[in-house]
C-alpha positions as CSV (number, residue, x, y, z in Angstrom):
1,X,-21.8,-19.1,20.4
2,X,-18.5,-21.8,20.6
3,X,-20.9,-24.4,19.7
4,X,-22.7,-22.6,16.7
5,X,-19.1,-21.7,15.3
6,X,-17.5,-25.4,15.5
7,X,-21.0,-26.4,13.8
8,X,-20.4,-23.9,10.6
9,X,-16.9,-24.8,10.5
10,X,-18.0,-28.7,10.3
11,X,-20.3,-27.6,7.6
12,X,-17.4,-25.5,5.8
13,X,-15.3,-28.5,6.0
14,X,-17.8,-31.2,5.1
15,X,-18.6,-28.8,1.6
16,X,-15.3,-28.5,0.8
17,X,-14.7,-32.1,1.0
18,X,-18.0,-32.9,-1.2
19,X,-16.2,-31.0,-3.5
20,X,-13.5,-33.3,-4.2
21,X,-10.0,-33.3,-5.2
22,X,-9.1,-32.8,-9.5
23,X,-6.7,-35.7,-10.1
24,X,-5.1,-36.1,-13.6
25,X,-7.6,-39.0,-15.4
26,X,-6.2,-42.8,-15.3
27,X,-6.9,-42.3,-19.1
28,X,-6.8,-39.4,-20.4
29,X,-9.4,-38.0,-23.5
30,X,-7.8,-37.2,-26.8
31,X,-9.1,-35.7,-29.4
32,X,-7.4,-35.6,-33.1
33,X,-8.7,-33.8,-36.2
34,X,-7.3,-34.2,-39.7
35,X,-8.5,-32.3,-43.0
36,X,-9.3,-34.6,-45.1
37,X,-10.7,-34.5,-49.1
38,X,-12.6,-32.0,-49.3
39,X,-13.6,-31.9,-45.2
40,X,-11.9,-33.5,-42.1
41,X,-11.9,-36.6,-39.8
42,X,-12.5,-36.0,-36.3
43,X,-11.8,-39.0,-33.5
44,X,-12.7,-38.8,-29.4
45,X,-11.3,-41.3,-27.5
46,X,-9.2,-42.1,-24.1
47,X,-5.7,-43.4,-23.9
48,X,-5.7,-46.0,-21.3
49,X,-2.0,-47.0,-19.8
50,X,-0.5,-50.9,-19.7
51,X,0.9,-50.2,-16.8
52,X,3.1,-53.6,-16.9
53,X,-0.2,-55.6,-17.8
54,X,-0.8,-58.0,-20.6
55,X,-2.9,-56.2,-23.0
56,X,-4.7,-58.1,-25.5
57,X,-5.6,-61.6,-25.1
58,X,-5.9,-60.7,-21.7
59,X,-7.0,-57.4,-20.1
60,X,-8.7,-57.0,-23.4
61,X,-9.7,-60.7,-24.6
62,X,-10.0,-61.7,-28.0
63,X,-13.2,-61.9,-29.8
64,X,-14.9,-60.3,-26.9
65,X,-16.1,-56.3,-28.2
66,X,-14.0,-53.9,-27.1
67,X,-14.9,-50.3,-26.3
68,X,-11.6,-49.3,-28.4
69,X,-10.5,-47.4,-25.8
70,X,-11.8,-46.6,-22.2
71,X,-14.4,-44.4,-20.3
72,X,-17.4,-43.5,-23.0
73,X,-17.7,-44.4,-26.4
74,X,-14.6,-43.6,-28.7
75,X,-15.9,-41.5,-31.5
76,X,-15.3,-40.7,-35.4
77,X,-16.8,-38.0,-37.6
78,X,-16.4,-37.9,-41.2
79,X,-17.5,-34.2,-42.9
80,X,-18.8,-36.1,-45.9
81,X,-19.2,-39.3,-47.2
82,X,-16.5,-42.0,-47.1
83,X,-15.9,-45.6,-47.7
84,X,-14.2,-47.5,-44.6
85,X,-12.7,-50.9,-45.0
86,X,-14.2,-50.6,-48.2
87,X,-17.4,-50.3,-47.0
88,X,-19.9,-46.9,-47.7
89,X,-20.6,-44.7,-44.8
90,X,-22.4,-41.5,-45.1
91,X,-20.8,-38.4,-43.3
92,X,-22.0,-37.8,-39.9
93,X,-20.8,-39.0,-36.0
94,X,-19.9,-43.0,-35.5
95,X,-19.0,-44.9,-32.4
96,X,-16.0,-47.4,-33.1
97,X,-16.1,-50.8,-31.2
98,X,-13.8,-53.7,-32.3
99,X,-13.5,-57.3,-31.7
100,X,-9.2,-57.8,-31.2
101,X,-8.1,-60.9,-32.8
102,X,-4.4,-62.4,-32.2
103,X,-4.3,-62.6,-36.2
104,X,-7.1,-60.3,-37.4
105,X,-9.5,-57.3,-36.3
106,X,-13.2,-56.8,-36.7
107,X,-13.6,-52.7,-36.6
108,X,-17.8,-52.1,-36.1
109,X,-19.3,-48.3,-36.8
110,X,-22.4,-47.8,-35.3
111,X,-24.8,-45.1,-33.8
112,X,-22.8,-42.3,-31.9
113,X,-24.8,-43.8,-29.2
114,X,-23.7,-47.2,-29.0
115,X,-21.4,-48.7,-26.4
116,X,-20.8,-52.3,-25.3
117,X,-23.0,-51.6,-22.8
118,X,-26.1,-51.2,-24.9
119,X,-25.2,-53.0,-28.0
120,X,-27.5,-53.6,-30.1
121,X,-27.2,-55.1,-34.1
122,X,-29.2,-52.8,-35.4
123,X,-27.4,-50.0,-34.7
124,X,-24.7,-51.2,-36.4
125,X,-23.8,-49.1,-39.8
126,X,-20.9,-51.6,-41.1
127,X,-18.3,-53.7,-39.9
128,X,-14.6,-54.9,-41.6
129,X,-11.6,-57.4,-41.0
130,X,-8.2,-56.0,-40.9
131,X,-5.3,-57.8,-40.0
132,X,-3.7,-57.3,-36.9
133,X,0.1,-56.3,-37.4
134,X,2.8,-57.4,-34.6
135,X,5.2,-54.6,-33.8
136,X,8.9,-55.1,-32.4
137,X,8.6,-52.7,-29.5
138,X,5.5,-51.6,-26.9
139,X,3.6,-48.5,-27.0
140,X,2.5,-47.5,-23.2
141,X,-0.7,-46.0,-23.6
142,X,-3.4,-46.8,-26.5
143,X,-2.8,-44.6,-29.2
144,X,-5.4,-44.0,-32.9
145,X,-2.9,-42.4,-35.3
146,X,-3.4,-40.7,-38.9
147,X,-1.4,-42.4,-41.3
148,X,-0.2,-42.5,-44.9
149,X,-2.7,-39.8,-46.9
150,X,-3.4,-38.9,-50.1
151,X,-5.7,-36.3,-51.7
152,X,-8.8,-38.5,-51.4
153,X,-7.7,-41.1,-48.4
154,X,-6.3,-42.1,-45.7
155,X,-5.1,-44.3,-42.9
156,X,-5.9,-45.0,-39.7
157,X,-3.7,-47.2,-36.9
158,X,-4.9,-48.5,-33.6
159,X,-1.9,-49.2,-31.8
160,X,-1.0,-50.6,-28.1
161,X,1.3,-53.1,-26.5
162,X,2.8,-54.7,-29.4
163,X,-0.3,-54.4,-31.9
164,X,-1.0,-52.3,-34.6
165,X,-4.6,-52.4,-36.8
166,X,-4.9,-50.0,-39.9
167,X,-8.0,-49.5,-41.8
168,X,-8.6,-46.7,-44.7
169,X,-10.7,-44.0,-45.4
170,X,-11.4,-43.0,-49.3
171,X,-13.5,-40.1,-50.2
172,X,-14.9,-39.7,-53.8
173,X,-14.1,-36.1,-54.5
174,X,-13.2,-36.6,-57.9
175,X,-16.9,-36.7,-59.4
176,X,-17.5,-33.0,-57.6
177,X,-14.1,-31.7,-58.1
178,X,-14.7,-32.4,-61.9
179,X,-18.5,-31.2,-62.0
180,X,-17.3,-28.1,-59.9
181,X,-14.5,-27.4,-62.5
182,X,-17.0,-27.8,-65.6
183,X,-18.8,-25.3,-63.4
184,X,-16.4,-22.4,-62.8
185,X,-15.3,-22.6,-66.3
186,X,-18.7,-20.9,-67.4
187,X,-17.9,-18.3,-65.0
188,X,-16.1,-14.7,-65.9
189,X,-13.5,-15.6,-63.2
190,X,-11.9,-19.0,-64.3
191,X,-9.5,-20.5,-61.8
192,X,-7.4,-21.9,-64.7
193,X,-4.2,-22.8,-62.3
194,X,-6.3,-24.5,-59.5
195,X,-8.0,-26.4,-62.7
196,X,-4.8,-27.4,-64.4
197,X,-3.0,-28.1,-61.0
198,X,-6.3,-30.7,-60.5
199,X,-5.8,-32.6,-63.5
200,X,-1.6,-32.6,-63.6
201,X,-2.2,-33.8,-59.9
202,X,-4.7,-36.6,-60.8
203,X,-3.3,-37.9,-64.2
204,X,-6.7,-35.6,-66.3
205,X,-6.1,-34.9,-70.0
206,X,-2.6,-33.2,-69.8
207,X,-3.7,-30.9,-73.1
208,X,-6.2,-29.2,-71.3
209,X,-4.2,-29.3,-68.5
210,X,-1.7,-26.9,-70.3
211,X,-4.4,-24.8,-72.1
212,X,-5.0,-23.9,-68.5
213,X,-1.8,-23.3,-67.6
214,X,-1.2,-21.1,-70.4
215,X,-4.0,-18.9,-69.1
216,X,-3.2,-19.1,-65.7
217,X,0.9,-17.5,-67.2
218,X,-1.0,-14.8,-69.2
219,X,-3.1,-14.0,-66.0
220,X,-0.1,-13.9,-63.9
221,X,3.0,-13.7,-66.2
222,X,5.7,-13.1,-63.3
223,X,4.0,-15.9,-60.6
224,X,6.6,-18.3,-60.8
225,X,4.7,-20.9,-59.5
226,X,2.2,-21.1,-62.0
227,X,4.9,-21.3,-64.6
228,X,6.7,-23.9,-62.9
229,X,3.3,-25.7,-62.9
230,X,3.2,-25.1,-66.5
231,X,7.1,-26.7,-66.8
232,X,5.7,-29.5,-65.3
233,X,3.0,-30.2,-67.3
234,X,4.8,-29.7,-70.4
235,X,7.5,-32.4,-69.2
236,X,4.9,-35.0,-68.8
237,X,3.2,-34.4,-72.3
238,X,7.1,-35.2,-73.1
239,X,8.3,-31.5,-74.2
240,X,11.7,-31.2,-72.5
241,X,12.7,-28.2,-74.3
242,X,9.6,-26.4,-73.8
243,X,9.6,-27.6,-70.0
244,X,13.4,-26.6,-69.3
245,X,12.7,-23.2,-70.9
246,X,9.4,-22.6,-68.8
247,X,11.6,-23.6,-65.6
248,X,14.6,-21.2,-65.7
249,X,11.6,-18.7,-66.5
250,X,9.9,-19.8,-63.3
251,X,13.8,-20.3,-61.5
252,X,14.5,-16.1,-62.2
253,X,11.3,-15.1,-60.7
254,X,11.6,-17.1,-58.1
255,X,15.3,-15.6,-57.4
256,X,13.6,-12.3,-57.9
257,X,11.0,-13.5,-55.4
258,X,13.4,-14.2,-52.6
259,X,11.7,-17.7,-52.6
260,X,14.7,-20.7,-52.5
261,X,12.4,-23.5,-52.7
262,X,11.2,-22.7,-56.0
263,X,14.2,-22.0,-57.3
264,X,15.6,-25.7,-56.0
265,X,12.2,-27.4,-57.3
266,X,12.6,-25.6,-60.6
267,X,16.3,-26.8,-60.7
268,X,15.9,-30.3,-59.5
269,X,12.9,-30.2,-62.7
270,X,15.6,-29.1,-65.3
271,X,18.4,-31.7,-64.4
272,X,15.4,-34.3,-64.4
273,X,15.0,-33.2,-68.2
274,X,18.9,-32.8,-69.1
């Protein structure tokens, strides 16, 4: 009976040794999302440490490929299509490799799939140059960042050590956004402020842009946002008066409204136009 109850003990133990211990990952996985146009940019990827060690041009050589990261394949997925470096890529999942350079980068989308492992060139979708930029301090662990964006790009920045790589993202939205505006406007419902916000936004024909706007007001005469939008479209077809009276309309509603940052954009648009 001893015997049989050292023997299922052993067992116990050995199983719960099998089982391991759950340490924190050398590098950790990140994952970053970012709306973007008129979808959003997802990246997967691991943040591997320096821990004192010479980064690149040495634990990562130059113009070897580089997995851009550590463990599996660091990953990007675009909602719709896009042009990278100023090349076209259609939306869908990408793995990113690179090739560091001490002066300049060579950033490679391919197949979800790929690795360095089981490169091969024609799984390749595109590859760019981008210079490498030399920071004055160290970041620790490898880091992909979303930068600088607008309504239709964006940046991107690899950064660790002392090195920085950027590369953009555009999305052509304008073509839809226009055809989907021709669209609604045959419709009952006509979204004449998100229309006339569109073209103030994107430099359109600023008279249509305030025959909009004057709809959107006689829609929704006390929304003092869509007369401040109306203000500022009738400053940039160059009607002061007409802007500064639309403003301190927009301005008392606001105050009416309880809402101080209209009231501070609609002052800051008047003593623009004084």
């Amino acid at each position: 009976m001893k015997k049989f109850l050292l023997l299922a003990a052993m067992a116990v133990s050995g199983f719960a040794f099998s089982q391991g211990i759950k340490t924190p990952a050398p590098s950790p996985g990140q994952t970053i999302k970012q709306d973007f146009a008129l979808s959003s940019i997802e990246i997967n990827y691991s943040r591997p440490a320096a821990k004192g060690r010479k980064i690149f041009g040495d634990l990562v050589p130059y113009g070897k490929m580089w997995r851009t990261g550590a463990n599996g394949q660091t990953t990007i997925t675009f909602g719709e299509d896009v042009t990278v470096g100023g090349k076209a890529v259609k939306a869908g999942k990408y793995s990113i490799l690179s090739i560091p350079g001490e002066k300049e980068w060579e950033i490679i989308l391919a197949k979800p799939e790929t690795s360095v492992f089981n490169y091969k060139a024609e799984n390749e979708v595109t590859r760019f140059k981008t210079a490498a930029i030399a920071m004055p301090f160290a970041v620790e662990n490898f880091m992909i960042l979303f930068g600088a964006q607008t309504s239709n790009s964006v940046n991107i920045s690899l950064v660790w050590e002392k090195t920085e790589v950027e590369f953009s993202v555009v999305a052509d939205i304008d073509t839809k956004i226009m055809a989907d505006i021709d669209k609604a406007m045959n419709v009952d419902s006509k979204p004449y402020f998100q229309a006339a916000s569109y073209y103030f936004d994107n430099g359109k024909d600023m008279k249509k842009a305030l025959e909009w706007a004057n709809k959107a007001v006689d829609a929704q005469p006390d929304a003092y946002w869509v007369s401040h939008l109306k203000a500022k479209i009738q400053a940039k077809t160059g009607d002061k008066a007409g802007a500064i009276a639309t403003a301190q309309k927009s301005m008392e509603m606001a105050k009416k409204g309880n809402n101080p940052d209209y009231v501070a954009l609609n002052e800051k648009l008047i003593s623009s136009l004084k």
